[in-house]
C-alpha positions, 0 to 999 in steps of 0.5 A, spaced: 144 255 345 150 254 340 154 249 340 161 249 344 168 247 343 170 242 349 177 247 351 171 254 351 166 250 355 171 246 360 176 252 360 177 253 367 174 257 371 178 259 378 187 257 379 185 249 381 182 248 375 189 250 371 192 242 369 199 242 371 201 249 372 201 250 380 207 253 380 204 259 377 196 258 380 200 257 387 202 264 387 197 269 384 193 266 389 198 267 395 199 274 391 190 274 391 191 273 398 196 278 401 194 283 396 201 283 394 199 283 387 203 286 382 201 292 376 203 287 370 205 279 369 208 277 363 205 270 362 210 266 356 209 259 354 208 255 348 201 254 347 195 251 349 199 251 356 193 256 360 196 263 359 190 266 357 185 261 361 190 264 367 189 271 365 182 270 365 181 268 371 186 272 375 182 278 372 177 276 376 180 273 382 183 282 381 175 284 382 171 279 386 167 281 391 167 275 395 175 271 393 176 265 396 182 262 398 185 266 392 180 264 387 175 268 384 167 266 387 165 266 379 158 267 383 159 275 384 156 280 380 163 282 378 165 276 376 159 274 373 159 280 369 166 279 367 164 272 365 159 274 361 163 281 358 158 286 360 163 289 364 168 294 361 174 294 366 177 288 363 179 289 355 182 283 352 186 285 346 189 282 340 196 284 338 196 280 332 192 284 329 191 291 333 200 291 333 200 300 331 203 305 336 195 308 335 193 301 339 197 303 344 196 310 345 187 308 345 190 304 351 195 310 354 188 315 353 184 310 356 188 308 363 187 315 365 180 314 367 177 311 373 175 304 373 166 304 372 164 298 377 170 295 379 176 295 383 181 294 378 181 296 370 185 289 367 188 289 359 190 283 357 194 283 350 196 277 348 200 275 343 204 280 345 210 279 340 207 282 335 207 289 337 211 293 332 217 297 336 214 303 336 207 301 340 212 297 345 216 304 346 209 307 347 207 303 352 214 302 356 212 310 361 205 307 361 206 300 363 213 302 369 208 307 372 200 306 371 195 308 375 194 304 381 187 302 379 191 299 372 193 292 371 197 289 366 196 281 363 201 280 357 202 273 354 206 271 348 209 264 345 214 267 343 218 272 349 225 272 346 221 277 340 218 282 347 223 287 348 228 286 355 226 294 356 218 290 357 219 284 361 223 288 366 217 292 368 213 285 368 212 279 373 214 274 368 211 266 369 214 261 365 208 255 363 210 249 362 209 244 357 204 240 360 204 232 362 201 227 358 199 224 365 196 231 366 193 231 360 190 223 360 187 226 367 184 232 365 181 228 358 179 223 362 175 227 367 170 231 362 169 225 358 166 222 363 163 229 365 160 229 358 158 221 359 162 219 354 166 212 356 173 211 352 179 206 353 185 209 358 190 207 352 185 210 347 185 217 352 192 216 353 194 216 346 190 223 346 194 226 351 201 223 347 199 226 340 197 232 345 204 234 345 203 238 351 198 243 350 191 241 353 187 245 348 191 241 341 189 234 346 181 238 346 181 239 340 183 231 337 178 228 343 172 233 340 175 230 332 175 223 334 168 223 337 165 226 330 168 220 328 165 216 333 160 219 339 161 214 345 165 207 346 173 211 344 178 206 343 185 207 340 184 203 333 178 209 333 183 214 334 188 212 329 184 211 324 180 218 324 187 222 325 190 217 320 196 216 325 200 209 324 199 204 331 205 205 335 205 197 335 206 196 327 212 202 328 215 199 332 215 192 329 217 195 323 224 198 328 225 191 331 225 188 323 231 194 321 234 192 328 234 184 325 236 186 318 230 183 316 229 187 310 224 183 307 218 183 313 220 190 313 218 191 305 211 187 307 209 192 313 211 198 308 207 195 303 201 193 308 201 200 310 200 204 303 196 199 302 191 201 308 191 208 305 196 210 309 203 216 305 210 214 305 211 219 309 207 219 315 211 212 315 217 216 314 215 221 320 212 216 325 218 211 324 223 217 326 218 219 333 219 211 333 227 212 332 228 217 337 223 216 343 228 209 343 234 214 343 231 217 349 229 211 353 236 208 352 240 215 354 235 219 358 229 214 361 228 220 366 226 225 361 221 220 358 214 222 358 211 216 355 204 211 354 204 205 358 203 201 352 209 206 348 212 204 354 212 197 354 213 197 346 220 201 346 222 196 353 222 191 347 225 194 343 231 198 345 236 192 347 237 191 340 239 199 338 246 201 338 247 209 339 251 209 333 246 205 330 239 210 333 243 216 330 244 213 323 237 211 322 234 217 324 240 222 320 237 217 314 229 217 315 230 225 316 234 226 309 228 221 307 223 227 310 226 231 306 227 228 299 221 226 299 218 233 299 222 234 293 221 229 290 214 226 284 214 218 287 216 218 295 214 211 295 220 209 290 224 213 296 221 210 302 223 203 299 229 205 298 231 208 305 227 202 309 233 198 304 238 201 307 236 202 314 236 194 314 242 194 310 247 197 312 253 194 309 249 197 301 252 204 304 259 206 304 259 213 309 263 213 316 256 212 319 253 206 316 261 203 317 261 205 325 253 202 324 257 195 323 263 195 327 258 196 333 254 191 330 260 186 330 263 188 337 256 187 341 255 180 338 263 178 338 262 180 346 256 176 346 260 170 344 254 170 338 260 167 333 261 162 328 265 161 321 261 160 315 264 155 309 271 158 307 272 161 300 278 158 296 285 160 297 290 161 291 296 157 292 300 159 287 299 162 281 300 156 276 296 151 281 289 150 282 284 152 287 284 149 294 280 148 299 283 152 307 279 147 312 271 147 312 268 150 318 263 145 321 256 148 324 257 147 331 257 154 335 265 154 336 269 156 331 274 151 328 281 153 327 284 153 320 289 147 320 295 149 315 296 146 309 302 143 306 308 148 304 307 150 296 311 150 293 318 148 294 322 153 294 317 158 298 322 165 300 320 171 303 321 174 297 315 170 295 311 171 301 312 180 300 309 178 292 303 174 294 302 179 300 295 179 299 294 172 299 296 172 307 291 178 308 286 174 305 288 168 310 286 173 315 280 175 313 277 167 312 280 165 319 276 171 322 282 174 325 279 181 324 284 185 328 290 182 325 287 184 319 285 190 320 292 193 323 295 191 317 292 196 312 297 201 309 303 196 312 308 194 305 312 188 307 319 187 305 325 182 306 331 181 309 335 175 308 330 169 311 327 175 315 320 179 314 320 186 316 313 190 316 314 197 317 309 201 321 308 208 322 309 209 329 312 206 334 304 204 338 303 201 332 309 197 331 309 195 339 302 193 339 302 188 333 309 185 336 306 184 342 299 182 341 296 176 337 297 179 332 305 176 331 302 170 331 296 170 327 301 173 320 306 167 321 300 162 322 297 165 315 304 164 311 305 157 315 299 155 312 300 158 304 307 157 304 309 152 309 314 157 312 316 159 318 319 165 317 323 170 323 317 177 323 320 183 325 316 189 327 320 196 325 317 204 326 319 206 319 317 213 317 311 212 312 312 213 305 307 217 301 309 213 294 306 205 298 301 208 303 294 211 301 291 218 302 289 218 309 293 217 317 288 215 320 284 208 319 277 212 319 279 216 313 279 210 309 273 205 312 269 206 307 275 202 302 275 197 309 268 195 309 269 192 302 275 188 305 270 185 311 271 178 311 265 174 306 266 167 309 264 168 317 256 169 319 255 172 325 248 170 329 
């Protein structure tokens, strides 16, 4: 006897055996059972979900002698003939390859003729949609009002390509997508029928690869045991499919979530160095990518392995969304370049760099990345001042030390130094504006920092007047700490202790860059961030 496929000899054979479809298989038995069956059904769903296995047997649960429980007995000499194609009352056809109006006229002729053994004539078309718009006009009369004797069984991958004059005239079951769970079960439950032991994460794995579909899992199950008959494990499966491991993938996320740029270019490298391409590294980190994205957003929709399950419960409290987004916008451009490209590797290499880091990329993304980044260490209290740099004191002295920071995991607060020179003014305190700022930036004093950019200093007698552009802008500076923050920074390169004065003026074009909004301009930001401080 020829050999068989493991989805043509498990497919099922009556509605119970249909994996994770009882919304549908329920009903055609009840419809069995009543007699209340319809004259055509529309089966739609993506493939490998049992349309055509259903079809089959609702043609025979139609004609069987002897139904129980809605399911057809298989054992009758109706279902046994239909089983065995002998009886000519249940025509399956493909609409791929017979789509003319001529086909379709064939089966308008051929409906007129009573049934030869059994109750019902059954014509199965699958992959309807691809009938041409002339045979599915021609089969509209036929298929509203066929002969009582006729039923119709229509599937289809693709129903938004099947006219709505049709699936008006049809009783339409959507097939859903089936589960990993179910489909883990099902694998695992011929496996054993065959005599074929397997490890539960190496099923597992199956059914997640399977995407859905129980014939695609099939399919893969009857690959990896022509690589390896009996005693399946998960390394067997992923080196006969040449997928990566779900743990080396996610160890390599956990490396760009830590910026640990070096580990992650010594796991790249094991990879090509196991035979593996750069882009099933590409493409199975960006599953990775986005399998986290859904647990951290929507852990109710995840249909995940409980050893995919555990890896991405390691690995996600060290993603930010900003940060999932970036690296899965970044690894699809990396998809798509190397497509086009003649060294993918050089590619790959450099997208791993900056995904690891992202302070090498000056786009809104990479920048949003970062202050994410910041805001969640900061809130964890994960800061210290690193050695400052060298403040200028003046232009003709020499340079000179702010205060060092000591390891300890407090920070230590600049102290300020002696006033230079003597005859310090505001007039000096406008012209060397810069150097308050970057007293600023060492001091850690981010958001003073930031809420000076575009702000263009001016004296008044013994005051100073920083003009802001709205009247929030200067409210909030002239109330927060940020007032503060500004005169202990002239203090300390001045010695002054000046009168500070928030005004709203209205912005000036000629002294304020392109751009109102700060996040028109965070890409010449990041190039100001503060060099002198680690963050832990």
């Amino acid at each position: 006897m020829a050999y068989q496929t493991l989805y043509r000899k498990w497919r099922p054979q009556n509605f119970d055996e249909v994996v994770g479809q009882t919304h549908i298989t329920n009903t055609l038995k009840n419809e069995i059972i009543s007699g209340k069956t319809a004259h055509a059904y529309m089966f739609t769903g993506t493939r490998g979900t049992g349309k055509t296995s259903t079809a089959k047997i609702l043609s025979r649960a139609l004609n069987c002698e002897a139904p129980q429980g809605g399911n057809p007995c298989n054992q009758c000499p109706t279902c046994m003939g239909i089983l065995n194609e002998s009886i000519l009352d249940v025509v399956e056809m493909d609409a791929a390859s017979n789509n003319g109006v001529e086909n379709i006229r064939d089966i308008i002729d051929q409906v007129r003729y009573s049934t030869a053994s059994s109750k019902y004539k059954v014509y199965i078309i699958d992959e309807v949609h691809m009938l041409s718009m002339g045979a599915f006009n021609a089969l509209l009369k036929t298929l509203e009002e066929p002969p009582s004797h006729v039923v119709f069984i229509l599937a289809t991958t693709e129903i938004h390509k099947v006219p709505a004059t049709i699936l008006s005239r049809c009783q339409r079951f959507d097939f859903k997508n089936i589960t990993a769970a179910d489909i883990s079960g099902a694998v695992a439950r011929i496996l054993q029928a065959e005599g074929i032991t397997a490890q539960s994460d190496a099923v597992e794995y199956i059914a997640y690869l399977g995407n859905g579909s129980m014939r695609d899992a099939l399919s893969i199950t009857e690959q990896c045991l022509a690589y390896k008959p009996n005693d399946l494990t998960y390394s067997d499966v992923t080196e006969i499919l040449g997928t990566l491991d779900d743990e080396f993938l996610y160890n390599a996320a956990s490396h760009i979530a830590n910026a640990d740029t070096k580990q992650l270019l010594i796991l790249f490298n094991d990879c090509i160095a196991g035979g593996k391409n750069p882009d099933s590294f590409i493409e199975g980190l960006l599953k990775a990518m986005r399998d986290i994205l859904l647990y951290n957003m929507a852990p109710e929709i995840c249909d995940f392995t409980t050893k995919k399950k555990q890896l991405i419960e390691k690995t996600a409290s060290l993603y930010t969304q900003e940060k999932l987004v970036r690296c899965i916008d970044m690894l699809g451009g990396a998809l798509r370049d190397i497509k086009l490209s003649s060294n993918s590797r050089v590619i790959t290499e450099c997208t791993l760099v900056r995904l690891s880091a992202p302070q090498y990329d000056v786009d809104t993304a990479s920048l949003l990345d970062r202050i994410s980044s910041l805001e969640n260490k900061l809130a964890r209290g994960n800061f210290a001042l690193a050695a400052p740099k060298q403040v200028l004191t003046d232009a003709s002295s020499e340079p000179q030390q702010t205060a060092q920071a000591e390891p300890p995991a407090e920070a230590k607060v600049h102290q300020p130094v002696p006033a230079v020179p003597a005859n310090a003014d505001i007039n000096a305190v406008v012209t060397r504006w810069d150097d308050v700022k970057r007293v600023l930036e060492q001091n850690g004093k981010l958001i003073s920092f930031v809420s000076l950019y575009g702000v263009v200093p001016r004296g008044e007698g013994d005051t100073l007047i920083l003009p802001f552009d709205t009247k929030e802008a200067a409210a909030k500076f002239n109330s927060g700490s940020a007032l503060a923050d500004v005169k202990e920074a002239i203090n300390m390169i001045f010695g002054l202790q000046p009168q500070v004065k928030c005004i709203f003026e209205e912005a000036n074009n000629e002294n304020i860059p392109a751009g109102n909004d700060i996040f028109d301009n965070l890409a010449k930001i990041s190039t100001q961030f503060p060099e002198n401080f680690k963050i832990d």
